[in-house]
C-alpha positions as CSV (number, residue, x, y, z in Angstrom):
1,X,67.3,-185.7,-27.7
2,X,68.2,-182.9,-30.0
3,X,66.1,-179.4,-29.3
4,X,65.3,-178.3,-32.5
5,X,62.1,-175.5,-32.7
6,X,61.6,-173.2,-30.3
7,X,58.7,-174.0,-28.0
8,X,61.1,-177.6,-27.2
9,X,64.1,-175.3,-26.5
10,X,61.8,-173.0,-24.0
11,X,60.6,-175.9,-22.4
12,X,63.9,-177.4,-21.6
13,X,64.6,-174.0,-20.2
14,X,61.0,-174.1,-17.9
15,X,62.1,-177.9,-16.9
16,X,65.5,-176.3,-15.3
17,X,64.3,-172.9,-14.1
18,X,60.9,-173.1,-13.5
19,X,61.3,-171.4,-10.2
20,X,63.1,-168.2,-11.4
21,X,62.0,-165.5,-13.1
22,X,61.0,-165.1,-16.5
23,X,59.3,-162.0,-17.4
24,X,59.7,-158.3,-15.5
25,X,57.6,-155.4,-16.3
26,X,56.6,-152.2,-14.2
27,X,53.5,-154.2,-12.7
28,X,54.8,-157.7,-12.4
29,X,57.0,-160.6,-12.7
30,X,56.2,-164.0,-14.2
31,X,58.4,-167.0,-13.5
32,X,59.1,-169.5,-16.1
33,X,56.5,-171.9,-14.9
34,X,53.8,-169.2,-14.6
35,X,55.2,-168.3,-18.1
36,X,54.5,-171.4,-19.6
37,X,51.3,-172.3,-18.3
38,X,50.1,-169.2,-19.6
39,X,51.8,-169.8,-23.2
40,X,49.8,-173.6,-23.2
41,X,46.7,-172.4,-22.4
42,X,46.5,-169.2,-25.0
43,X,48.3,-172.2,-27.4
44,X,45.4,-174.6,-27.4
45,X,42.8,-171.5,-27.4
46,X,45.0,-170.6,-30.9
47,X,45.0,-174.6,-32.0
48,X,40.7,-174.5,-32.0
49,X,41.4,-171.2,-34.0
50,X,42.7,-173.1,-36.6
51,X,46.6,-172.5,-35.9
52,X,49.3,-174.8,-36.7
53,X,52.6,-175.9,-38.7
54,X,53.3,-173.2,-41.5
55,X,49.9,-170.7,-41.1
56,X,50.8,-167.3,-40.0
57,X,48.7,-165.4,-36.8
58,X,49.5,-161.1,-37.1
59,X,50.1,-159.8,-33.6
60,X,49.6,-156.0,-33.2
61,X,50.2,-155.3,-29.6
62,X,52.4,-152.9,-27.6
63,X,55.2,-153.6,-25.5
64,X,54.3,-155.7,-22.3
65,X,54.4,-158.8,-21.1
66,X,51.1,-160.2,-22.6
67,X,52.9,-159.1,-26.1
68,X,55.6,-161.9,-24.9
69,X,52.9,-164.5,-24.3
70,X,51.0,-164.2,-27.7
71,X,54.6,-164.6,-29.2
72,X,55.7,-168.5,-27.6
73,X,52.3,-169.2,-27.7
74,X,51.6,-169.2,-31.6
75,X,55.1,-170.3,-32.0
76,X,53.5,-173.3,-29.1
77,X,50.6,-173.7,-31.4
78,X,52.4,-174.4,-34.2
79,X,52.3,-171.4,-36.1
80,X,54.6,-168.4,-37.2
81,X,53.7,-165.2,-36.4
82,X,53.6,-162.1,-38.4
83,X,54.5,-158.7,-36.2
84,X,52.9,-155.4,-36.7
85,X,53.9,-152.6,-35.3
86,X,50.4,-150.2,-34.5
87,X,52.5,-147.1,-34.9
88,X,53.0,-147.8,-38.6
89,X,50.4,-146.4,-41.1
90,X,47.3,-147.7,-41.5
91,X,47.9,-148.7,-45.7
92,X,51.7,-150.3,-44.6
93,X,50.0,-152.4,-42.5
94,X,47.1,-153.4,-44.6
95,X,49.3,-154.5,-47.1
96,X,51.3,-156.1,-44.8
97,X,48.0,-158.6,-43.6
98,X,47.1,-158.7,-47.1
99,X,50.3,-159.8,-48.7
100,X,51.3,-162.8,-45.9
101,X,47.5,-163.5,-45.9
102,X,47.4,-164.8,-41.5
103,X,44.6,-166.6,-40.3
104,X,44.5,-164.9,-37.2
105,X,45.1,-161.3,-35.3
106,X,46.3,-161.0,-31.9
107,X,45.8,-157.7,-30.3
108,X,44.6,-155.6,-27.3
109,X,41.9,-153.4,-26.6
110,X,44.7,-150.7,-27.1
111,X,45.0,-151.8,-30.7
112,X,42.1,-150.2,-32.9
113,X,40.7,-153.4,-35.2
114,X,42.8,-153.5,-38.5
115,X,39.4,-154.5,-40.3
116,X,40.2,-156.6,-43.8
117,X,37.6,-159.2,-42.1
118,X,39.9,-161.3,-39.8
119,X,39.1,-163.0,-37.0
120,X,41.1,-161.7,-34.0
121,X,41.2,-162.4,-30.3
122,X,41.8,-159.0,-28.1
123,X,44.3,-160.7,-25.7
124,X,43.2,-158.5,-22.7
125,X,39.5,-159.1,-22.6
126,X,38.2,-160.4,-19.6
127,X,35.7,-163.0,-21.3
128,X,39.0,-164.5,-23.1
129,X,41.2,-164.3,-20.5
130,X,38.4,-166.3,-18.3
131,X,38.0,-168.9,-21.0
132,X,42.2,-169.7,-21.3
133,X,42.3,-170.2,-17.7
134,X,39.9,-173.0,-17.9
135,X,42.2,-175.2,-20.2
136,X,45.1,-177.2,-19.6
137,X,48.3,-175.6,-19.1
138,X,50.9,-178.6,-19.1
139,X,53.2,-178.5,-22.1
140,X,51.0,-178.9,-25.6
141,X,52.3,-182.3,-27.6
142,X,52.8,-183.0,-30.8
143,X,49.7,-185.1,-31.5
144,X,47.2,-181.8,-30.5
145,X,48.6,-179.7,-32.8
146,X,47.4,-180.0,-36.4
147,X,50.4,-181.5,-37.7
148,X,54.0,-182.0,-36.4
149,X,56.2,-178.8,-36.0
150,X,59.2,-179.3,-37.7
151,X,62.3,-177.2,-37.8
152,X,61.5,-176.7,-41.3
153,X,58.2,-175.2,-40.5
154,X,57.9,-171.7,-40.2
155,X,58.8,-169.3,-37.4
156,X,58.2,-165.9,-38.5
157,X,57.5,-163.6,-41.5
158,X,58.9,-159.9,-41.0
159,X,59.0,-157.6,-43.8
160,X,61.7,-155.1,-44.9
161,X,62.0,-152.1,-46.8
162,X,61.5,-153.2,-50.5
163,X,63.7,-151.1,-53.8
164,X,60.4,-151.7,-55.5
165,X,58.2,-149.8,-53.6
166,X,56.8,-152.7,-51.3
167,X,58.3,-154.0,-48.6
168,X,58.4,-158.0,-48.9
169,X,58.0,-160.7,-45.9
170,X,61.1,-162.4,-45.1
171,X,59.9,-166.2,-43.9
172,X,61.8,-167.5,-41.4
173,X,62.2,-171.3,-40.3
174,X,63.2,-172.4,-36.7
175,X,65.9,-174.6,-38.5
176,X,68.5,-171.9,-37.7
177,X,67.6,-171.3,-33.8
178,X,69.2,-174.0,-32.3
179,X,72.5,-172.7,-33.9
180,X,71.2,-169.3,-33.0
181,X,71.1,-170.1,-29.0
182,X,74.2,-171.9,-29.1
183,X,75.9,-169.0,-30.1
184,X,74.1,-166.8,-27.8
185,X,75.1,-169.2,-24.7
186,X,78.7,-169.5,-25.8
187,X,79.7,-165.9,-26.3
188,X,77.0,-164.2,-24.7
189,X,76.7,-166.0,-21.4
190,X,73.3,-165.2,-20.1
191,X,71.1,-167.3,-17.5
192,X,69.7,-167.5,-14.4
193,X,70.1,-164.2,-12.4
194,X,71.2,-162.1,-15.5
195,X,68.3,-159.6,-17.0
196,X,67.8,-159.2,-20.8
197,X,66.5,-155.5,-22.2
198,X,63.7,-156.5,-24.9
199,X,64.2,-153.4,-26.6
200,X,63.7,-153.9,-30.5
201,X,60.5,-153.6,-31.9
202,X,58.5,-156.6,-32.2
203,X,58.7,-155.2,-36.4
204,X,62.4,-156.0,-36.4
205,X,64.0,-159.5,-36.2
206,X,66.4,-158.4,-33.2
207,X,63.2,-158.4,-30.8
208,X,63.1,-162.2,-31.2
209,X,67.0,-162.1,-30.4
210,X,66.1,-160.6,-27.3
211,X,63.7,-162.6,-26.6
212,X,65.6,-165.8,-27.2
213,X,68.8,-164.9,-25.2
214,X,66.3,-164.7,-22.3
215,X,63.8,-167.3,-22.6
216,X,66.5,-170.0,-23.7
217,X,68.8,-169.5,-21.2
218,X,67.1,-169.1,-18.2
219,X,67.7,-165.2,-17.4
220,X,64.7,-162.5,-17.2
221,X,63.4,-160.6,-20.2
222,X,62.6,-156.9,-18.8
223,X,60.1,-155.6,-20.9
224,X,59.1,-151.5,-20.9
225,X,57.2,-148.5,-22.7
226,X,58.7,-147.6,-25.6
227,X,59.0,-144.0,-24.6
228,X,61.0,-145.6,-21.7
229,X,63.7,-147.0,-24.2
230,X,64.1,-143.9,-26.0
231,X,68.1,-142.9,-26.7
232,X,69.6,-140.9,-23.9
233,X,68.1,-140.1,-20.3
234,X,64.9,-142.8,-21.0
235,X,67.2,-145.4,-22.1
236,X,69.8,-144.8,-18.8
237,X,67.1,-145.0,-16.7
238,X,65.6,-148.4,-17.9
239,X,69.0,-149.6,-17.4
240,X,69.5,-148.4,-14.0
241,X,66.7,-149.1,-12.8
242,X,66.0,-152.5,-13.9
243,X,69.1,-153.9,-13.1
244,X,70.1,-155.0,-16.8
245,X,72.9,-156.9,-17.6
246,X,72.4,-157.8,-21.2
247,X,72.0,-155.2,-23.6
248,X,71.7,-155.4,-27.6
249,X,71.2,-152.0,-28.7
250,X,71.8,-150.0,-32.3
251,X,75.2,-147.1,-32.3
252,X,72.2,-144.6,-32.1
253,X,71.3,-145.4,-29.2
254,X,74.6,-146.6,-27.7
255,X,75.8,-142.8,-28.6
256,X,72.9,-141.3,-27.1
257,X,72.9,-142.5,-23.8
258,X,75.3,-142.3,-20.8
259,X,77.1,-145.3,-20.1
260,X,78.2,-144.1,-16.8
261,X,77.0,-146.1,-14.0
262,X,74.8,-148.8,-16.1
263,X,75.7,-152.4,-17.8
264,X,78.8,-151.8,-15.0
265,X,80.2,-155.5,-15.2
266,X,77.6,-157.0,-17.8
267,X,77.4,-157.1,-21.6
268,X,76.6,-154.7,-24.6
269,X,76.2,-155.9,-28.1
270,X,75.8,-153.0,-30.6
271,X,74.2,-154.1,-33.9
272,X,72.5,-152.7,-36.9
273,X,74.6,-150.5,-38.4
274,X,78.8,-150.0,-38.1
275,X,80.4,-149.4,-34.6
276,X,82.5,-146.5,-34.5
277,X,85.8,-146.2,-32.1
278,X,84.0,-143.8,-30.3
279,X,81.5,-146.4,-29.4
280,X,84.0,-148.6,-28.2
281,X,86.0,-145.8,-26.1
282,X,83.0,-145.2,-24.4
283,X,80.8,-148.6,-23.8
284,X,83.9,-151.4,-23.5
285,X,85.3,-150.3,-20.3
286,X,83.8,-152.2,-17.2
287,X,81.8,-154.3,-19.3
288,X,81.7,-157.0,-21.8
289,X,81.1,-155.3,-25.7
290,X,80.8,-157.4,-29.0
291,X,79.9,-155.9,-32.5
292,X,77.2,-158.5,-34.7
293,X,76.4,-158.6,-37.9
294,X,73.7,-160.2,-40.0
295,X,70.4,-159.2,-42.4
296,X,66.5,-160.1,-41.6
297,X,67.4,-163.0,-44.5
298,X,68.4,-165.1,-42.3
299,X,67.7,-165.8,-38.3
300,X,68.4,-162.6,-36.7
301,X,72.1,-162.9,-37.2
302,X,75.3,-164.3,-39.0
303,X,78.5,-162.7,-37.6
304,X,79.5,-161.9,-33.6
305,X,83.1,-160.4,-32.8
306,X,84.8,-159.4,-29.3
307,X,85.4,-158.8,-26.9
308,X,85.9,-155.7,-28.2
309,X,89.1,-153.4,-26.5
310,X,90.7,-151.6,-29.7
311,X,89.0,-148.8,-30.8
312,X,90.9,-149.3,-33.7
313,X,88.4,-150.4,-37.0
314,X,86.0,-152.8,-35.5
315,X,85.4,-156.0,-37.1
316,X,82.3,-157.8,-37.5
317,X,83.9,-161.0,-36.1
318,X,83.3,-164.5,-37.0
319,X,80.0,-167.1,-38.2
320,X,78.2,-168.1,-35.5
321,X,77.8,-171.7,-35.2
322,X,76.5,-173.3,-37.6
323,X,76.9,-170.7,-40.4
324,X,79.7,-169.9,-43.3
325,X,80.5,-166.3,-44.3
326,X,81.7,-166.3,-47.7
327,X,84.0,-163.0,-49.8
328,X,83.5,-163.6,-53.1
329,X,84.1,-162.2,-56.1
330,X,81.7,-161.5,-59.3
331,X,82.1,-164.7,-60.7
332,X,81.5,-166.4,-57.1
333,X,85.5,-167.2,-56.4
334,X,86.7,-166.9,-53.0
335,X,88.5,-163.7,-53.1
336,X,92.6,-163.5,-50.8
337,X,92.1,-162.4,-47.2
338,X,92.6,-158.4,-47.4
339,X,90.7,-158.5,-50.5
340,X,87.4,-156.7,-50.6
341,X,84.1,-158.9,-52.0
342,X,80.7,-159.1,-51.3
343,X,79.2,-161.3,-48.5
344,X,77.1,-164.2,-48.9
345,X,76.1,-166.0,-46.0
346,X,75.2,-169.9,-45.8
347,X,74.7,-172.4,-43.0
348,X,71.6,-173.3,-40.5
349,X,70.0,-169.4,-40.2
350,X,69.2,-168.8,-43.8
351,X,65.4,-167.8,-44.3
352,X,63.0,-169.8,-46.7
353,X,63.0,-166.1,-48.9
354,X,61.1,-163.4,-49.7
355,X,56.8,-164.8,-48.6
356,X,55.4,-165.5,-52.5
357,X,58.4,-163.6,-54.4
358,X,59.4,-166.6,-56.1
359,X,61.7,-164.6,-58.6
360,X,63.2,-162.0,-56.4
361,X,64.3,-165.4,-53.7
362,X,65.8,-166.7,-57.0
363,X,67.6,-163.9,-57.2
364,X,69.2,-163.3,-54.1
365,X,69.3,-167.0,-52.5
366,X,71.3,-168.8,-55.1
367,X,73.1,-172.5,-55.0
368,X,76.2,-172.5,-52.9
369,X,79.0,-174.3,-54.9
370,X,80.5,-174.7,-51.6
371,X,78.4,-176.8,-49.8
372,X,76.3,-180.2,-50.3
373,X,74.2,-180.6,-53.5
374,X,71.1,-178.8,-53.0
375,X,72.5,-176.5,-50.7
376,X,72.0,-172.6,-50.6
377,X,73.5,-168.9,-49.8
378,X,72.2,-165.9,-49.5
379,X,73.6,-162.7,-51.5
380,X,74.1,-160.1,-49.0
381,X,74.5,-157.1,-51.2
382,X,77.1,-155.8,-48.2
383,X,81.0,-155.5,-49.2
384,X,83.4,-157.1,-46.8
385,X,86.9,-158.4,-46.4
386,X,88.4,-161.4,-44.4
387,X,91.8,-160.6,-42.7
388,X,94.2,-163.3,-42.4
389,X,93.0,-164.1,-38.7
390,X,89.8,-164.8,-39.9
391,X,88.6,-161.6,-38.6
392,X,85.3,-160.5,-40.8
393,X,85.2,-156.4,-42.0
394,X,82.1,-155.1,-43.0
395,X,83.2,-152.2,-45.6
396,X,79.8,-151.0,-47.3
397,X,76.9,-151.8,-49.6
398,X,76.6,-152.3,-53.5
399,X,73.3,-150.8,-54.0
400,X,70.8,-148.2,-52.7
401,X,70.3,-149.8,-49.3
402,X,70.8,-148.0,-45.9
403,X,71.0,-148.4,-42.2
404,X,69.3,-145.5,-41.2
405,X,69.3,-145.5,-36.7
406,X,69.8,-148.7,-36.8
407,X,66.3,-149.4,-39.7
408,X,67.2,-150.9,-42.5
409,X,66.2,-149.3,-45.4
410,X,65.7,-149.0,-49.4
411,X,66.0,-145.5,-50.2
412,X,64.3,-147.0,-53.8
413,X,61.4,-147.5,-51.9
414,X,61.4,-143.4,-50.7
415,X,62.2,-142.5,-54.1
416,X,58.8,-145.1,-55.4
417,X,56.7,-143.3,-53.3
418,X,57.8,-139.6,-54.2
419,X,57.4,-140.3,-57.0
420,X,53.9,-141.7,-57.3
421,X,52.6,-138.1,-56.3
422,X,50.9,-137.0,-59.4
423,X,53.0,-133.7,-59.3
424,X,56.4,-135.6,-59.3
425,X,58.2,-136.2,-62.6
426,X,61.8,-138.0,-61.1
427,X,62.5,-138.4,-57.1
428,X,65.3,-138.7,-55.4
429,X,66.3,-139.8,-51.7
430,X,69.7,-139.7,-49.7
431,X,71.0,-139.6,-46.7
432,X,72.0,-136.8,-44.2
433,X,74.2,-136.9,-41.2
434,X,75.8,-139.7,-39.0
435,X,74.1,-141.9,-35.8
436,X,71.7,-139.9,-34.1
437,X,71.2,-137.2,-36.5
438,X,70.6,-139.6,-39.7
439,X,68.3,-138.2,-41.8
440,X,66.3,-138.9,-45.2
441,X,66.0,-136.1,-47.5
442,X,64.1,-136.1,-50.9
443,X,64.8,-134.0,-54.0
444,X,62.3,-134.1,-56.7
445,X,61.1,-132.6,-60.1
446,X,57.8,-131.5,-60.9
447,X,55.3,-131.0,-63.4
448,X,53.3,-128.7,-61.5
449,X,53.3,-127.0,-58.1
450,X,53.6,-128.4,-54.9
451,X,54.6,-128.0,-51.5
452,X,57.4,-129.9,-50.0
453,X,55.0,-130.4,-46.9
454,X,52.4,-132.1,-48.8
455,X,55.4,-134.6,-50.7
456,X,56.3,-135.1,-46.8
457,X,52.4,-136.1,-46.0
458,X,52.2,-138.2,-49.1
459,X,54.9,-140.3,-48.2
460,X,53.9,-140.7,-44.5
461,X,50.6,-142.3,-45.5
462,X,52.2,-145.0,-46.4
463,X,55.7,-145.4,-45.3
464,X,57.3,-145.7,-41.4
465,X,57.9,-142.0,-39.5
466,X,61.9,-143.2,-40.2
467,X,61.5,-143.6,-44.2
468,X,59.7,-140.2,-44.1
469,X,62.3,-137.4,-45.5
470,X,62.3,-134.5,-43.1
471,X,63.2,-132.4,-46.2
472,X,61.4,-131.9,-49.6
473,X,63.5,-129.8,-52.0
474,X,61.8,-129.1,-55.6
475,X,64.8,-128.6,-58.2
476,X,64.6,-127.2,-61.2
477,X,66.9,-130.0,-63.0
478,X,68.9,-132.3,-61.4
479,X,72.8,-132.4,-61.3
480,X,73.9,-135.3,-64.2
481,X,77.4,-137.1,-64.3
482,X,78.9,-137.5,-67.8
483,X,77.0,-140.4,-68.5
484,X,73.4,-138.4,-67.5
485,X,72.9,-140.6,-64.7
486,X,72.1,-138.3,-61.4
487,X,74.8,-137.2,-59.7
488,X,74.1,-137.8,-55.9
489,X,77.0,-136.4,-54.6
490,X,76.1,-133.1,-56.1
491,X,72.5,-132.6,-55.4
492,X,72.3,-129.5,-53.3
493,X,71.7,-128.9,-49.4
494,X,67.7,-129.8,-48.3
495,X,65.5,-126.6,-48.3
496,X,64.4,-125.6,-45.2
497,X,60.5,-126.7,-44.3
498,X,58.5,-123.9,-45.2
499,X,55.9,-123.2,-41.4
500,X,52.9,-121.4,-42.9
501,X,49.4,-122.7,-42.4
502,X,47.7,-124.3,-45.2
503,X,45.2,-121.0,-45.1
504,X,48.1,-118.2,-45.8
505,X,48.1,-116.8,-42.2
506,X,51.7,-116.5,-40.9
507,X,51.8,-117.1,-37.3
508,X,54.5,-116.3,-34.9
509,X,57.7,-118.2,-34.8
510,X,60.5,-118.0,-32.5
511,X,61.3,-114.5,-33.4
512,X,57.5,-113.2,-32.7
513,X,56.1,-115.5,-30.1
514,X,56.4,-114.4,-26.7
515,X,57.4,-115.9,-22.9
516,X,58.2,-119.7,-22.6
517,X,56.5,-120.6,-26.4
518,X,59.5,-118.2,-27.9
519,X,62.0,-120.1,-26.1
520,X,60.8,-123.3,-26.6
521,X,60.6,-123.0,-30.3
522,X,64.0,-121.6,-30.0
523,X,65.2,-124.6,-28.8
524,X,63.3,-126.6,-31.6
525,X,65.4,-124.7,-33.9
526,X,68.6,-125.4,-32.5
527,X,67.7,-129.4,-32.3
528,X,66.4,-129.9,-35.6
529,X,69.1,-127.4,-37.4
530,X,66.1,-125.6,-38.9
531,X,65.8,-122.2,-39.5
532,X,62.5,-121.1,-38.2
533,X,59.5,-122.9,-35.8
534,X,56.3,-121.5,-35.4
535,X,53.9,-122.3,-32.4
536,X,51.7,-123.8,-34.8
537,X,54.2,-126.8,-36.1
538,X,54.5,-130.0,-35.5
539,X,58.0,-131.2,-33.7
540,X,57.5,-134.5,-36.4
541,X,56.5,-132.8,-39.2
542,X,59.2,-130.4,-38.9
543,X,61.6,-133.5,-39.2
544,X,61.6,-134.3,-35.9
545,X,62.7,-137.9,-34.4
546,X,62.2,-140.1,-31.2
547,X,66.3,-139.6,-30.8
548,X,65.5,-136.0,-31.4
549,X,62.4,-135.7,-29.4
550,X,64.4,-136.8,-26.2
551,X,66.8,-134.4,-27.3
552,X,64.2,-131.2,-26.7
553,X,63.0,-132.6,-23.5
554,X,66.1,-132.6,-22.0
555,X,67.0,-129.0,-23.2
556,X,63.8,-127.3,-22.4
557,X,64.6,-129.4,-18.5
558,X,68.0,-127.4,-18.6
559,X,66.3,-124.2,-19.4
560,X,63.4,-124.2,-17.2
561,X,64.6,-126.4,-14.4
562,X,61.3,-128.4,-14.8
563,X,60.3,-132.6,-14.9
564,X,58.8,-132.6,-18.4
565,X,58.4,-136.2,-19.4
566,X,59.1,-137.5,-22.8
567,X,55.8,-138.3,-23.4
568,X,54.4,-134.4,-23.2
569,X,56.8,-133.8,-26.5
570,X,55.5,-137.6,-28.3
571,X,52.0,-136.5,-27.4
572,X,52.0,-132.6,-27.9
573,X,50.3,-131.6,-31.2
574,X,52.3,-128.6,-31.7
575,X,55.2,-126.4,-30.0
576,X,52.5,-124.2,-28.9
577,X,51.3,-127.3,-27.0
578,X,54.0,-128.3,-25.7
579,X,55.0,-124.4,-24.6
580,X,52.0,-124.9,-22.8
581,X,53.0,-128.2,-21.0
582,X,55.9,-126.5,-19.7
583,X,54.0,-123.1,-18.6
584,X,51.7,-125.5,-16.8
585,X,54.6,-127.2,-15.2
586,X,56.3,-123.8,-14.0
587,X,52.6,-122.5,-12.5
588,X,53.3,-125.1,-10.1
């Protein structure tokens, strides 16, 4: 019998492993049969909701094991399930609800209500909770839900950064997963006894790669805080502590964090933007490493290559199985190995397209004069080249997308929302610095005054904290090529943000403050390259980052000998704040 969806592939796994364990979080640990009687029952609850083949259910929920169970169990229902990350802004995600139109929100009592009038069940409420344990929880068959799941049916919508302004919803079928885990068991290797780090946000496809090289093989999914997978000392930790043995993780991260001591004799796979020889210096010794490739366009993934040893260029590998890579050329001709072309991808994994953008999936999933009649590709945009060996070499993009810490990214969509401030005549956005210190900047001209500060605010009301530019510079005129296109490579170094309270009072900065507060914004200063903080500032709205924030904690640590948690710098609301923290901490 073939396996082709995912809640038949997870119950193969439950039939062979139901004994070990599944799920591991601070609190608890689930095995698979636990697991999946807990999946069946929330399933059927979801099924009298009106779930089923091809309707979408939104899940806002943090990181935990419950987040896991909402996940198999709308894919068990039938459905496809639409992640939303409750850190993003409150109009991103309305649009988001609005544009894939769900029938359903899963959340918990963490989770404020995202309004718009749909019905939602709050996932840790007692009453519903009480009610799920009185159904059945033996495998749901086909005949209960409201139609046969298919492989064709849908999986997941997640949306990515669009160059129009709006991101759009990527629809994903479980036709490519059985490729997908395939792949994953063949170079991977995980199973029973082997623990899995779920550390991508349920936004981003690479959560449900995590997910699925757990679940599917029979190995443990560990699933943490988010503050506890931050880059550097968090991250280490996790991994230490936990035991993991499989690791997928961004370069950001991998450069970040220590690798001394942690992944010793198990597997890393870094993913999401280009793998340096540095990277490879440091993480292949004593463990497994392998480099993978592939866009949210089709299921998680297209390319996987190592072992990697040389720390010479790193490839991007080979297909996985069940999927064709191909270099073309402009007129769609395969182009010699060595040559440079652009990518398009074919095979099992490919998406359905962009959720109700009929003309932009025209666009970018065309026919595939390679395969059978009927058959499609997807047009990558990414420039690559195919070495004799077969080897695949990811060289750059043709366009005005980024990978920005390991987010993908349309800097047209910055550049949109610039430039819909009414002060804003023509916006720009680029990018600053390598890995950890990647930043957005925005240049713009105006047609009357503003403050950089309140450009920065603008775009954060709609846009993810990574899309928001730490930098605002108003230019007089931009820099033009001979042509009077803008010259990018010319625009000027960011201005510094300007720290003055929106009343005209200056307050004291690093320079004026005194004791621990003049140190501490000291330090600020030194980790976000800025010239001046003041007490009163934000560590974000300075520019700061998550990468960045566990940067300061672990500097102010050094300086005062102290145990300041990364969660006092995520949580303080300004240095002055978080100068306080500290004193607090020194008092005793």
């Amino acid at each position: 019998m073939r396996l082709n969806t995912v809640p038949e592939l997870f119950e193969s796994t439950v039939a062979r492993r139901g004994g070990e364990p599944a799920l591991i979080d601070a609190e608890s640990t689930l095995g698979y049969a636990e697991l999946n009687t807990r999946i069946n029952r929330l399933a059927r609850r979801l099924i009298a909701h009106g779930v089923g083949p091809d309707t979408l259910v939104a899940i806002a929920m943090p990181k935990c094991n419950d987040l896991i169970v909402a996940i198999m169990a709308v894919l068990k229902a039938g459905g496809a399930y639409l992640p939303l990350d409750p850190g993003y802004p409150a109009e991103r995600l309305a649009f988001m609800l609005s544009d894939a139109g769900p029938v359903l929100l899963l959340r918990s009592s963490s989770v404020a209500s995202l309004g718009a009038g749909l019905p939602e069940l709050v996932l840790d409420d007692p009453a519903l909770r009480t009610a799920c344990a009185a159904l059945p929880g033996h495998d749901v068959a086909q005949h209960e839900r409201r139609a046969e799941l298919r492989p064709e049916h849908l999986m997941y919508v997640i949306h990515t950064s669009g160059s129009t302004g709006r991101p759009k919803g990527v629809a994903v079928p479980h036709g490519g997963v059985r490729d997908m885990a395939a792949t994953q068991a063949a170079v991977l290797r995980a199973g029973p006894g082997d623990r899995v780090l779920q550390w991508a946000s349920i936004s981003f496809d690479a959560a449900f790669w995590d997910v699925a090289l757990a679940l599917l093989s029979g190995a443990a999914l560990v699933m943490v805080p988010a503050e506890d997978l931050l880059p550097g000392r968090p991250l280490w930790n996790t991994l230490l502590k936990y035991g993991i043995t499989h690791a997928v993780l961004p370069p950001v991260a991998l450069s970040e964090t220590d690798a001394g001591d942690v992944l010793v004799g198990g597997t890393v796979m870094s993913t999401g933007d280009s793998c340096t020889p540095t990277l490879v210096r440091k993480w292949s010794p004593q463990r497994r490493m392998f480099n993978g490739y592939g866009p949210t366009e089709v299921t998680v993934g297209a390319t996987i290559g190592g072992p990697v040893r040389d720390a010479g260029d790193t490839g991007i590998g080979t297909p996985w199985i069940g999927n064709e890579v191909h270099v073309l050329d402009e007129r769609l001709r395969p182009v010699p190995p060595g040559t440079e072309g652009e990518l398009y991808i074919a095979g099992s994994g490919l998406a359905r397209g962009y959720l109700n953008r009929f003309p932009a999936t025209a666009a970018k999933f065309v026919a595939d004069p390679f395969g059978p009649p009927g058959s499609r590709m997807y047009r990558t945009g990414d420039r690559g080249r195919r070495e004799p060996d077969g080897e695949l070499f990811f060289t750059g993009r043709a366009d005005g997308q980024v990978k920005l810490r390991g987010f993908r990214v349309e800097l047209g969509e910055i550049e949109t929302r610039l430039a819909a401030h009414p002060a804003v005549q023509v916006a720009v956005a680029v990018v600053r610095g390598e890995l950890a210190d990647a930043h957005v900047v925005g240049y713009v001209t105006t047609m009357a005054p503003v403050e950089p500060g309140e450009l920065r605010a603008h775009v954060a009301g709609s846009l993810p904290a990574h899309m928001v530019p730490t930098r605002v510079t108003v230019l007089d005129r931009f820099p033009t090529l001979a042509n009077g296109k803008i010259d990018r490579e010319a625009l000027p170094e960011p201005a510094a943000p300007a720290a003055v309270r929106p009343d005209g009072i200056r307050e004291f900065g690093s320079r004026e403050a005194g004791g621990c507060a003049a140190v501490v914004c000291a330090i600020v200063e030194d980790v976000l390259g800025i010239p001046e903080a003041r007490v009163t500032d934000n560590f974000f709205r300075l520019g700061g980052h998550s990468v960045q924030a566990t940067r300061l904690a672990v500097r102010i640590r050094e300086r005062f000998e102290v145990r300041l948690p990364i969660r006092a710098v995520l949580e303080a609301a300004t240095i002055g704040e978080l100068a306080a923290s500290v004193e607090s901490r020194l008092r005793g």
